[in-house]
C-alpha positions in Angstrom: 2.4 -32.6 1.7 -0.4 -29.8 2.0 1.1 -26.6 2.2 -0.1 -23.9 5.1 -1.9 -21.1 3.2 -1.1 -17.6 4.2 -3.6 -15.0 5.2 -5.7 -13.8 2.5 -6.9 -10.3 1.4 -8.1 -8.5 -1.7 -6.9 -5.3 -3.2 -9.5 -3.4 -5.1 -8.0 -0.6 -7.9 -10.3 2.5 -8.7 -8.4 3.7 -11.6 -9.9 7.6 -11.9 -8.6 10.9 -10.5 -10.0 14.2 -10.8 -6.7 15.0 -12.2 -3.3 13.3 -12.6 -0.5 14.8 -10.2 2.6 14.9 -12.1 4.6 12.8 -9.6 2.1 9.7 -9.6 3.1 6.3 -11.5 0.4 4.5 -10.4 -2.4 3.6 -12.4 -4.7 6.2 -12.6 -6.5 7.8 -15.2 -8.2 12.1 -15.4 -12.1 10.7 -14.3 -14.2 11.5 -17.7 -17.5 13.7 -16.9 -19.4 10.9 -16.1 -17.7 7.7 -14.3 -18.7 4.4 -16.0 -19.7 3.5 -12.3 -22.2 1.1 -13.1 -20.7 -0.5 -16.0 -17.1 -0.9 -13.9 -18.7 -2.4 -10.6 -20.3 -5.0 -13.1 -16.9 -6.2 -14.3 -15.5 -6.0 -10.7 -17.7 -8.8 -9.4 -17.4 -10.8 -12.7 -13.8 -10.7 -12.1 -14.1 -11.7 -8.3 -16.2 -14.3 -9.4 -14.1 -15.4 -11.7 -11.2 -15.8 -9.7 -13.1 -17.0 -5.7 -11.2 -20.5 -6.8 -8.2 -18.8 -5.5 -9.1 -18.4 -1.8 -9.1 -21.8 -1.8 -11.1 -21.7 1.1 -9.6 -19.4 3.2 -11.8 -15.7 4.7 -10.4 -12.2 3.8 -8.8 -10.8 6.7 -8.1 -7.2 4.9 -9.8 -5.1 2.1 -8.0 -2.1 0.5 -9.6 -0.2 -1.8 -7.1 1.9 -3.7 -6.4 4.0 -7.0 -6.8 6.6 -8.3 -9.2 7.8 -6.1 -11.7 5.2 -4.4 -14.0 8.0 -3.1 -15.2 9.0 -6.2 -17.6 5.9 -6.0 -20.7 6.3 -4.6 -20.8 4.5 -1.2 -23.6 2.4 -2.4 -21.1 0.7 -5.2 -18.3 0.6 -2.7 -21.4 -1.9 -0.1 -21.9 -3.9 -3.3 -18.3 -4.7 -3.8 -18.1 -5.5 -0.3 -21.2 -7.4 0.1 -19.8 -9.5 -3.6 -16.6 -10.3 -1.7 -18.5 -11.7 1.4 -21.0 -13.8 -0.5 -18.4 -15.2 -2.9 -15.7 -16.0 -0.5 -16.2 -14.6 3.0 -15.0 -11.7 4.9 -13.4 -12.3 8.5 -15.9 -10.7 11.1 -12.8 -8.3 12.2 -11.5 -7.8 8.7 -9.6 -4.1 8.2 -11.8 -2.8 5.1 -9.9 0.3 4.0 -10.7 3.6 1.7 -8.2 5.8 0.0 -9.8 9.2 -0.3 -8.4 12.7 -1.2 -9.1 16.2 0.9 -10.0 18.1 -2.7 -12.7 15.3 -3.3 -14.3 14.9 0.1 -17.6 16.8 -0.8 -18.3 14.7 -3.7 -18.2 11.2 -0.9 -20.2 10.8 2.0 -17.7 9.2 4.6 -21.1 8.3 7.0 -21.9 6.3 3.6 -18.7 4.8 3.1 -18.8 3.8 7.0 -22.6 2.4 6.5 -20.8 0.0 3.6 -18.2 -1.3 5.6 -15.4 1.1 5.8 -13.7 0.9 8.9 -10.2 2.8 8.1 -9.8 5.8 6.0 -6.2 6.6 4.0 -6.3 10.6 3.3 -3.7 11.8 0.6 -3.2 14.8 2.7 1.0 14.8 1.2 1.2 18.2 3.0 0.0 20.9 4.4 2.3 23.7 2.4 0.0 25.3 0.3 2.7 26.4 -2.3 4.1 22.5 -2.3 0.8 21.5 -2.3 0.5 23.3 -6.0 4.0 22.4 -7.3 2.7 18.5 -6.3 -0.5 19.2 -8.6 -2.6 18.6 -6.0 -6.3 19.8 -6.0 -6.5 20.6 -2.4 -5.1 23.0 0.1 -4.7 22.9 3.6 -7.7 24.1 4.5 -9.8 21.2 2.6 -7.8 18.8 5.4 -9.9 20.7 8.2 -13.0 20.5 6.0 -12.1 16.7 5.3 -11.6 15.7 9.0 -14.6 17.1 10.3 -16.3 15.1 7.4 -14.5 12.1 9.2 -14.7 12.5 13.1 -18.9 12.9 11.9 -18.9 9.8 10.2 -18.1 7.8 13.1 -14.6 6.4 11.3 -11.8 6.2 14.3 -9.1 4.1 12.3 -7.7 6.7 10.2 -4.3 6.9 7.7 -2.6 10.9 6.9 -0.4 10.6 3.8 2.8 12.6 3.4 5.3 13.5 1.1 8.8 14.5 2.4 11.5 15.6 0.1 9.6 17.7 -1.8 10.5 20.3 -4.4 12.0 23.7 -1.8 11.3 21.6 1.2 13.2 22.6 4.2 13.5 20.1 7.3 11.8 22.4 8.7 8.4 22.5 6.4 9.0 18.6 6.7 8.5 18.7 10.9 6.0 20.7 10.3 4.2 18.9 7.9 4.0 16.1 10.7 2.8 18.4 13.5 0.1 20.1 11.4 -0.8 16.4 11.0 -0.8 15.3 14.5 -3.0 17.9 15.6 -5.9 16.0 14.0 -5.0 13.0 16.3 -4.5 9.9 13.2 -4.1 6.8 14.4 -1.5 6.4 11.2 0.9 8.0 9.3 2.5 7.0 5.9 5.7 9.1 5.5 7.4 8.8 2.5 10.3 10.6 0.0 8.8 11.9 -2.9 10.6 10.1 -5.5 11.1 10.8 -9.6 9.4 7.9 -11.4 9.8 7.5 -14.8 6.3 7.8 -17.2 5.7 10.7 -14.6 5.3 14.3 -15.6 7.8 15.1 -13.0 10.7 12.6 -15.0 10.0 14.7 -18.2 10.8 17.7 -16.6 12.3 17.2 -13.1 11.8 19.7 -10.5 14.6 20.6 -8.0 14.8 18.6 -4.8 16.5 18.6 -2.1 20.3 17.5 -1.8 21.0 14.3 -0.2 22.3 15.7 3.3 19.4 17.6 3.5 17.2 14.7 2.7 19.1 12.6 5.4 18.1 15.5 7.8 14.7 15.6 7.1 14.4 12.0 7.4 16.2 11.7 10.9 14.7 14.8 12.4 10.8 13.8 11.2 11.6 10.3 12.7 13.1 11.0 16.1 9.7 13.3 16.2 7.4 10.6 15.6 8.5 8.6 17.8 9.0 11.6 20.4 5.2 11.8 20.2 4.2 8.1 20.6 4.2 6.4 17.2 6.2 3.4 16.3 7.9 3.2 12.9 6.8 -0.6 12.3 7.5 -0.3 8.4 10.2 1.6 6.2 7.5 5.0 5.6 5.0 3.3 8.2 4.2 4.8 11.3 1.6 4.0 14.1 0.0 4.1 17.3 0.1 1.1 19.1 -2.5 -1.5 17.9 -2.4 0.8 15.1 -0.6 -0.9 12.2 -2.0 -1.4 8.9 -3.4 -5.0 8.9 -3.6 -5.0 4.9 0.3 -3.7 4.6 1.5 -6.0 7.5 -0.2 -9.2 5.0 1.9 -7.8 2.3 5.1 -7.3 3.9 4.5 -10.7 5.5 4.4 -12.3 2.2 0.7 -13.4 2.7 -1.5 -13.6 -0.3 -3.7 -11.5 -1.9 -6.6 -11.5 -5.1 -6.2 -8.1 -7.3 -10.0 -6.9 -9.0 -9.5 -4.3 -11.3 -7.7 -2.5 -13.6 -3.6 -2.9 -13.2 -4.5 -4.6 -9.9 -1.9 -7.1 -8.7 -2.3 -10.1 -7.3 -0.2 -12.9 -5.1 -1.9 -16.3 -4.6 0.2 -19.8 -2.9 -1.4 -23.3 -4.6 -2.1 -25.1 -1.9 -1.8 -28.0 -3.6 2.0 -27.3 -4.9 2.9 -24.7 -3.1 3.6 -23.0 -6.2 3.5 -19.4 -5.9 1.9 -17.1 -8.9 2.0 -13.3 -9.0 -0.6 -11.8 -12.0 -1.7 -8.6 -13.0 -5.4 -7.6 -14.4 -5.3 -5.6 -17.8 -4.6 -2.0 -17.2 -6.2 0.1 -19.3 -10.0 0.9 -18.1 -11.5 0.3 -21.4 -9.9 -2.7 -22.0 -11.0 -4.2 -18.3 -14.3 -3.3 -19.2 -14.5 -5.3 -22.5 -16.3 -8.0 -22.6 -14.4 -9.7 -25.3 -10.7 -9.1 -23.2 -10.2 -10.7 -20.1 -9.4 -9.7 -16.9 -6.2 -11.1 -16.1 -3.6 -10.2 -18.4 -0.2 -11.7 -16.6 0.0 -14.6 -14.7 3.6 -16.1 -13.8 5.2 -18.7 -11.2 8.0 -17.2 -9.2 10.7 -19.2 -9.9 12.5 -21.4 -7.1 15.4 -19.1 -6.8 13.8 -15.9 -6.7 11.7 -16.7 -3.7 14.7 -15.4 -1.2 13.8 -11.8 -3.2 10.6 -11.9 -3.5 10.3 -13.1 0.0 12.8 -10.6 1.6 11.7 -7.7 -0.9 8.8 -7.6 1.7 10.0 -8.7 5.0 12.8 -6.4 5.4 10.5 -3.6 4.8 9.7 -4.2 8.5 11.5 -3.1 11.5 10.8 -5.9 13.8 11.5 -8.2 10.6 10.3 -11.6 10.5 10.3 -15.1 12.0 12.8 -17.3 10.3 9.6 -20.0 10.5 7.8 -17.7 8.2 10.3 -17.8 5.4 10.3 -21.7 5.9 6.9 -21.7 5.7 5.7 -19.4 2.8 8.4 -19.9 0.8 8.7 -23.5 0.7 12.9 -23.2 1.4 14.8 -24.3 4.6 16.6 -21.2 6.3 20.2 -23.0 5.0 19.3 -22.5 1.5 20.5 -18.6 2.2 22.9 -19.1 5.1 26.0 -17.8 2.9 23.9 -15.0 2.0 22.9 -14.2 5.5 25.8 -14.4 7.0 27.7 -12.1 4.8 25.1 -9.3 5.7 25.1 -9.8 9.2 29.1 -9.4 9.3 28.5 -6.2 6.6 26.5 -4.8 9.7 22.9 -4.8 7.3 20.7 -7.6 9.7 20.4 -9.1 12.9 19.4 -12.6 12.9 19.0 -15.2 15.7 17.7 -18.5 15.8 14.0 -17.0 15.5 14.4 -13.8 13.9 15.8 -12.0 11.0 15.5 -8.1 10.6 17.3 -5.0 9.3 20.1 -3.3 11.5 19.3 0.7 11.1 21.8 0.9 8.6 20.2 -2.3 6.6 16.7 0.1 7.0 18.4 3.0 5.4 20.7 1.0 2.6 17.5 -1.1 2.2 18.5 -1.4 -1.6 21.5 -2.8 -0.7 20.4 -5.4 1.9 18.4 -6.9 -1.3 20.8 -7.0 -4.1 22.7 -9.6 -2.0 19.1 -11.9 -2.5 19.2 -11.4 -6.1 20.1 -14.0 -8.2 20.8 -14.0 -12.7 17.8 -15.0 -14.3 
């Protein structure tokens, strides 16, 4: 039998920075002088071409365009991407198309342009307003570049719009934290993405780790910048997610719903359902940017099935990220597995206090939010 495809989007890696903050594991790369704009956009849309098979019929419903730092492209490559993924597979008439962009680089993008392309939501690495945390983070902003940044926005026309922010940060008090997120709300975002700065390894910060916080403090800074989000009308919908109503991030809620998604670019990854077999693959583009751009390399350089009995992780890796968690039906349907393959499992956390289940619904207790780590390791299974 035909499986039911999930929703489909396409995440899009810019792999250049103006400079490399020394907390980031992501795949990003110091931009050379002149960005190989023309010669990257062309391998872009060979690789979308490449891989259009994989919708398998279905229309993107979300577009993120991530890095590095997206807004270094002109706006007129960031259309041609756009316009590629439309005419080679089809983008939803209500699709979320959505920009990462930085403060410190705002003058160099034209955020009228990037609306005239398509953009309709704008993710600003603001991480915090703290001018001296702002330097110990390597950023190559300040506070005041936010103000100049915003007013850039509100003039483009853009009203869906992201702030970024770091909490735990190197000196941070809980009450820099709170006020991180009130300097933040006085520019009215429709979303904010508060998360614990974390030491990652093949980071400058794991080579010579700064001083953080201590855990009670962190636990204060979490509960006290939570109960003030919601104080002032967002809902946390998502473990560092936060939002007005109507507000959530269409492109996170397909990941976190284990829906499926094509990955252009360097060290993008990608999550695609057969829905012939209902085999699910997760694959990774070659991460270097020279090496995505030769021609005699190609674009995907991982591609692997996700094994029967990892699908509970996989599946739950995502879904208990969520609050609200998710409809027992879904993990039927896009994992392949009846809801009694992990009964044992599921009970044993529910009597442990980490989820609430009924016959419709599985999601995290507050306590299974906070031991999210936890909550999983019950899910994983030896290789």
């Amino acid at each position: 039998m035909p499986t039911i495809l999930p929703p489909l989007s396409v995440y899009v890696h810019i792999p250049w920075c103006v400079r490399k903050c020394p907390y980031c594991d992501f795949n990003s790369h110091t931009s050379p002088t002149q960005l190989p704009v023309e010669a990257y956009l062309k391998c872009l849309i060979e690789d979308l071409r490449q891989d259009k098979a994989l919708a398998q019929g279905r229309r993107v419903e979300s577009i993120f365009f991530g890095g590095g730092t997206p807004s270094l492209f002109p706006h007129a490559a960031i259309a041609e991407i756009i316009e590629a993924i439309d005419t080679h597979i089809g983008i939803k008439t209500q699709a979320e198309i959505t920009l990462e962009a930085n403060p410190g680089t705002a003058e160099q993008g034209n955020f009228g342009g990037f609306k005239s392309a398509g953009i309709n939501r704008i993710s600003l690495g603001v991480q915090s307003f703290n001018d001296q945390r702002l330097k110990t983070l390597g950023r190559i902003h300040n506070s005041a570049d936010v103000t100049v940044a915003w007013k850039m926005l509100e003039k483009s026309g853009i009203d869906n719009i992201n702030i970024d922010l770091m909490h735990g940060l190197p000196g941070q008090t809980d009450e820099e934290a709170t006020d991180d997120l009130d300097q933040a709300l006085q520019f009215h975002p429709q979303h904010i993405s508060w998360y614990q700065l974390t030491i990652e390894k093949n980071t400058a910060f794991y080579s010579a780790p700064p001083s953080l916080p201590d855990e009670d403090a962190l636990i204060n800074i979490q509960d006290q910048g939570h109960a003030y989000l919601l104080s002032k009308g967002f809902e946390q919908y998502e473990v560092s997610a936060y939002s007005l109503p109507l507000r959530k991030s269409a492109h996170n809620m397909n990941y976190w719903r284990f829906g499926d998604y094509l990955a252009l670019g360097a060290g993008a990854h990608g999550k695609i359902t057969q829905a012939d077999t209902g085999l699910i693959q997760r694959y990774r583009k070659t991460r270097q940017p020279d090496d995505y751009m030769d021609k005699t390399k190609n674009y995907t350089a991982h591609n692997e099935a996700i094994a029967k009995e990892q699908l509970p992780l996989e599946f739950m890796m995502n879904a208990m990220r969520l609050t609200q968690g998710v409809q027992v039906e879904d993990f039927e349907r896009h994992t392949g597995l009846e809801l009694a393959s992990i009964s044992p499992t599921l009970n044993t956390l529910q009597n442990r206090g980490l989820i609430e289940i009924d016959q419709s619904l599985i999601k995290p207790s507050p306590t299974g939010q906070r031991f999210l780590n936890n909550l999983l390791e019950a899910f994983i299974t030896p290789r």
